[in-house]
N, C-alpha and C positions, 0 to 999 in steps of 0.2 A: 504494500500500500504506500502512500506518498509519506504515510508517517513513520516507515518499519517494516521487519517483517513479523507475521503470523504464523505460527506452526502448530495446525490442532490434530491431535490424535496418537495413534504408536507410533513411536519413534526409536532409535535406537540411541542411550547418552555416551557416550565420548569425551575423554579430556585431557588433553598435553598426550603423556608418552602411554597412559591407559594404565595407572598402578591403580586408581581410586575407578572410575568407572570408562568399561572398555567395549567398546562396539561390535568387536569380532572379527574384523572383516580387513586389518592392518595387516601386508602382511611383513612375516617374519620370517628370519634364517634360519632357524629349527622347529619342532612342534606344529600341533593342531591345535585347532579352536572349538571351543566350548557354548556356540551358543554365542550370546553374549548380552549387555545391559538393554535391558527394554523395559520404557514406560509409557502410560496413558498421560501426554504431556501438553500443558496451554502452554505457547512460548512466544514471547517476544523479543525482539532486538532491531536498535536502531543504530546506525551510525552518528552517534551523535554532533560531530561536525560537518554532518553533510553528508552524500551521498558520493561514495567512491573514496571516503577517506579513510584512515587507517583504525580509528579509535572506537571501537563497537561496543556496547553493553546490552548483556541481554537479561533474562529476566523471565522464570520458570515454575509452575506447580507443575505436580508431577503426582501421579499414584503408581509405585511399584509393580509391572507386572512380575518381572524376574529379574533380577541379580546375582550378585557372589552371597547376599544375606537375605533376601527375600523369594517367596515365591507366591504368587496372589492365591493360585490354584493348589498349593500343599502339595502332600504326597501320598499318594494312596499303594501305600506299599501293604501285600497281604500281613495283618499281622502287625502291622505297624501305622496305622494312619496318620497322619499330624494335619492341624488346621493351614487353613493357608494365611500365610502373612499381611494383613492391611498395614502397608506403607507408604507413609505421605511423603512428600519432598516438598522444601522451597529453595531454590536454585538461583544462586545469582555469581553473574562473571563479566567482569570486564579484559579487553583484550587488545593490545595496538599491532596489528599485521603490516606485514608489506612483502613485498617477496621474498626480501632476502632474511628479514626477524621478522619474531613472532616473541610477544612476553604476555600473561595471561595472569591473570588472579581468580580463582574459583572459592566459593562458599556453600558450603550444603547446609541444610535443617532436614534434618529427621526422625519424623514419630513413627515409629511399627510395634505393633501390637499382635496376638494372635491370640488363640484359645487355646489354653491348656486341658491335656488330660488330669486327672487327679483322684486320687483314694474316696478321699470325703465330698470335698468340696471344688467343684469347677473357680475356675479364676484365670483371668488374664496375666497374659507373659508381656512386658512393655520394653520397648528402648526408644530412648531420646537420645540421639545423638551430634552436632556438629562437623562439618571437618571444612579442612582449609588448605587450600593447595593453590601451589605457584608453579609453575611452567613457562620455557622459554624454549625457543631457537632458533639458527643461522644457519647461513654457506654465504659463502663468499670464495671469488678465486683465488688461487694461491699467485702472487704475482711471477711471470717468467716463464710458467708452465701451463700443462694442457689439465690442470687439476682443480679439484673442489675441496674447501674446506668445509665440512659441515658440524653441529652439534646438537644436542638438547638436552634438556636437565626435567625434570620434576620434583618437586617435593611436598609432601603434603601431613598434615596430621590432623587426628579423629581425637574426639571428649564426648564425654557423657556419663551417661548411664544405662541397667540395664538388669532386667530379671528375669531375661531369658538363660540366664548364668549367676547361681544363687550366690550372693553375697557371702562370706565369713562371719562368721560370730562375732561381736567385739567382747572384749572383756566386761564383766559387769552385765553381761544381756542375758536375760533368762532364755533357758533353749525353746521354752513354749511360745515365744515372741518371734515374728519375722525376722528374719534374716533383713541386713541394711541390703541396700541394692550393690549390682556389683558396681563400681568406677573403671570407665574406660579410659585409658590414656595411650595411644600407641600411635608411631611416627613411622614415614616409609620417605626412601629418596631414591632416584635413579638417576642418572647422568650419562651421554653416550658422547663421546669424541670421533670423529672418521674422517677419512679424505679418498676421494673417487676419481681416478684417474679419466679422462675424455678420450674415446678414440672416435677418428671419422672412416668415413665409406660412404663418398659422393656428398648426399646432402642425409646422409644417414648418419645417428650421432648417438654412441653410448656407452657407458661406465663398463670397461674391460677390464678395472682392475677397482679393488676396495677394498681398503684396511678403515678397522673399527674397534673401539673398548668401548664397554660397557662395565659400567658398577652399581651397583645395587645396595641399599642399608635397607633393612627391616627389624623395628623392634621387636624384643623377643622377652617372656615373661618364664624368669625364674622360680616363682612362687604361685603354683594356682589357688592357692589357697588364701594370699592374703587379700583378698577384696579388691583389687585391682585387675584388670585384663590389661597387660601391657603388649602383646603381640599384634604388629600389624601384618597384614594377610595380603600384598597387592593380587588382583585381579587376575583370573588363570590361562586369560586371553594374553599377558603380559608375559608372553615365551622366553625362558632364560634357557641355553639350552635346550638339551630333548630329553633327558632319563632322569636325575637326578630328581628335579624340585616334580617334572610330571609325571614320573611314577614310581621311583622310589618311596620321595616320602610323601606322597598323596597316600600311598599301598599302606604305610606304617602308620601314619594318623586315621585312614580311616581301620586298620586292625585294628587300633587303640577303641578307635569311640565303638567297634563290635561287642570285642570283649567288655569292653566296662558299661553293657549293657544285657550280658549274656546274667540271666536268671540262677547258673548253675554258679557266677560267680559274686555279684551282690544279690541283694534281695530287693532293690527299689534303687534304680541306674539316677544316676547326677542329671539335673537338666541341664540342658544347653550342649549335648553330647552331640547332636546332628550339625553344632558350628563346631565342633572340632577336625572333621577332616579338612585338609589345606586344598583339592579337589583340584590340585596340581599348582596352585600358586606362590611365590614367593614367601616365606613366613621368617620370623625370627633368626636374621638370617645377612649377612653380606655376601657379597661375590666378585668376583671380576672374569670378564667375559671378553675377551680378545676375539675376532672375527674375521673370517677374510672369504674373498670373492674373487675367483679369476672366470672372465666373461670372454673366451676367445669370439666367438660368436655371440651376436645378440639373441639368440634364442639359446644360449645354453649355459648354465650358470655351474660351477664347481665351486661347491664349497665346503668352508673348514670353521673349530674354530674350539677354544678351551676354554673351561668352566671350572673356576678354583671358589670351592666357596666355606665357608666356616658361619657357627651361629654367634648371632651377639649378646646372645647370653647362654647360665647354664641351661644344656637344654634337655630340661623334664619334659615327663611323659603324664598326663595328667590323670591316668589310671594309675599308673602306678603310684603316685601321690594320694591319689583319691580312695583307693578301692583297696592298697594294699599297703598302704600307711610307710612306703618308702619313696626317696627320689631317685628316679635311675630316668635312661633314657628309653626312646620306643625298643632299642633294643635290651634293656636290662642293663646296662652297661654302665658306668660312670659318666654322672651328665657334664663335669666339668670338662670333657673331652669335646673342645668344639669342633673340630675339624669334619667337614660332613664328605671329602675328597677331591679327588679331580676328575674331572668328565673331557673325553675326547669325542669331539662330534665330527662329522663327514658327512657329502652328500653334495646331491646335484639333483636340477632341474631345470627340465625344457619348457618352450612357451609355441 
């Protein structure tokens, strides 16, 4: 319209490098995709100096169909049903583009809610949360050569609360009283560096050669038990790698949330056990992620690239804290042992 633009209906949300909410549909040097963030969205955005200029703000309600933490429609697993998640959003970003940067400020609000199963009495599970993320990035040519400098960063962090993950006892609380709610406090960053070499053919023109780092932080929560969630989770659309973060320990956190749900092993499983598998995402966790591209043909891509990652904190297993009254890792093992290895990736593809 001559005031903005309008966007009514599903949509898919997207933002910076995809750690906080990811569209699916980017692609990347290793891994598949999952789906990815979809909501029931009113959205506006204007350029606010005018039309064709760089400094845009937009401006969003949003109802959750599906994400990394909701799902409108639940799960109707035999045996296992859960309600589906009512989650609200209010979304607001401002952004100044031009071809060669891009720097971005994003803000989230959200309410979700669902219906709990329960012994006695039914009752609502709630989280209120915030989060706040900044995003940027460049290319620019390298002067003297046929190259490209490029880069981009995100970073973002989540606060709230939440009793979809029961609170700790404090001191002084009788056990017959609720539980406080849990506090959320968990940060995530990424950052990538590359440069893309130019080859021609007539008036044909394409990146035959590409070196790139990538790193990664993700907080990571040593203690599930003291009323805090400190572990941030990015988005599973956010491929680091191929094995490691998507199926190693996707395989190990969700064994974890099986067992410490299995009948034969407690009597009455922890809630919030269906947000503990990582469902391939980054979690509690750094990395550095070296990359590279050799394009002899434009239709044909060789690629490589290593994956050194370690956690950033001790990393418990939260059955085993929970359900067997010790700290160890998913595998039993001593959680102060961060080092999670190294992954060697390969691979090629044609277009």
């Amino acid at each position: 319209s001559p005031v903005g633009v309008f966007r009514v209906g599903q949509q898919a949300s997207h933002w910076g490098m995809g750690i906080l909410g990811n569209v699916g549909d980017h692609q990347s040097m290793f891994g598949d995709y999952q789906r990815g963030s979809l909501v029931e969205r009113v959205l506006y955005a204007v350029p606010v100096l005018g039309k064709g200029t760089p400094l845009t703000i937009a401006l969003a309600g949003d109802l959750v169909f599906e994400d990394n933490t909701a799902d409108l429609l639940g799960d109707d697993i035999k045996g296992h049903p859960r309600s589906g998640d009512r989650a609200f959003q209010g979304v607001g970003a401002i952004a100044y583009r031009t071809k060669e940067f891009e720097l971005g400020v994003y803000g989230v609000y959200r309410h979700q809610e669902r219906d709990a199963a329960a012994v006695l009495t039914p009752f609502t599970e709630k989280l209120e949360v915030g989060s706040f993320d900044v995003t940027g990035k460049f290319n620019r040519p390298v002067p003297g050569t046929h190259a490209w400098l490029y880069g981009q960063l995100e970073a973002a962090m989540v606060f709230g609360s939440t009793t979809y993950v029961r609170g700790a006892y404090r001191a002084g609380t009788s056990a017959t009283q609720p539980a406080q709610a849990e506090q959320i406090r968990s940060y995530g960053a990424v950052a990538k560096l590359g440069v893309v070499r130019e080859a021609h053919e007539g008036d044909l023109r394409w990146g035959d050669l590409v070196a790139e780092l990538e790193w990664g932080w993700a907080s990571g929560d040593a203690d599930p038990n003291d009323g805090v969630t400190k572990r941030f989770t990015m988005d599973p659309n956010h491929n680091v790698g191929l094995v490691l973060f998507d199926h190693v320990l996707a395989w190990k956190t969700a064994r974890a949330a099986t067992i410490a749900q299995d009948a034969g092993v407690v009597n009455r499983a922890t809630p919030g056990l269906d947000l503990l598998p990582s469902k391939g995402g980054v979690f509690g966790a750094t990395y550095l992620n070296p990359r590279f591209v050799v394009r002899p043909r434009p239709w044909l891509d060789l690629k490589g690239g290593v994956l050194i990652a370690q956690t950033t904190a001790d990393f418990v297993d939260p059955y085993h804290a929970g359900a067997l009254g010790n700290f160890a890792n998913y595998d039993g093992g001593d959680p102060r042992r961060h080092d999670l290895g190294v992954e060697l990736d390969l691979g090629f593809m044609t277009r």
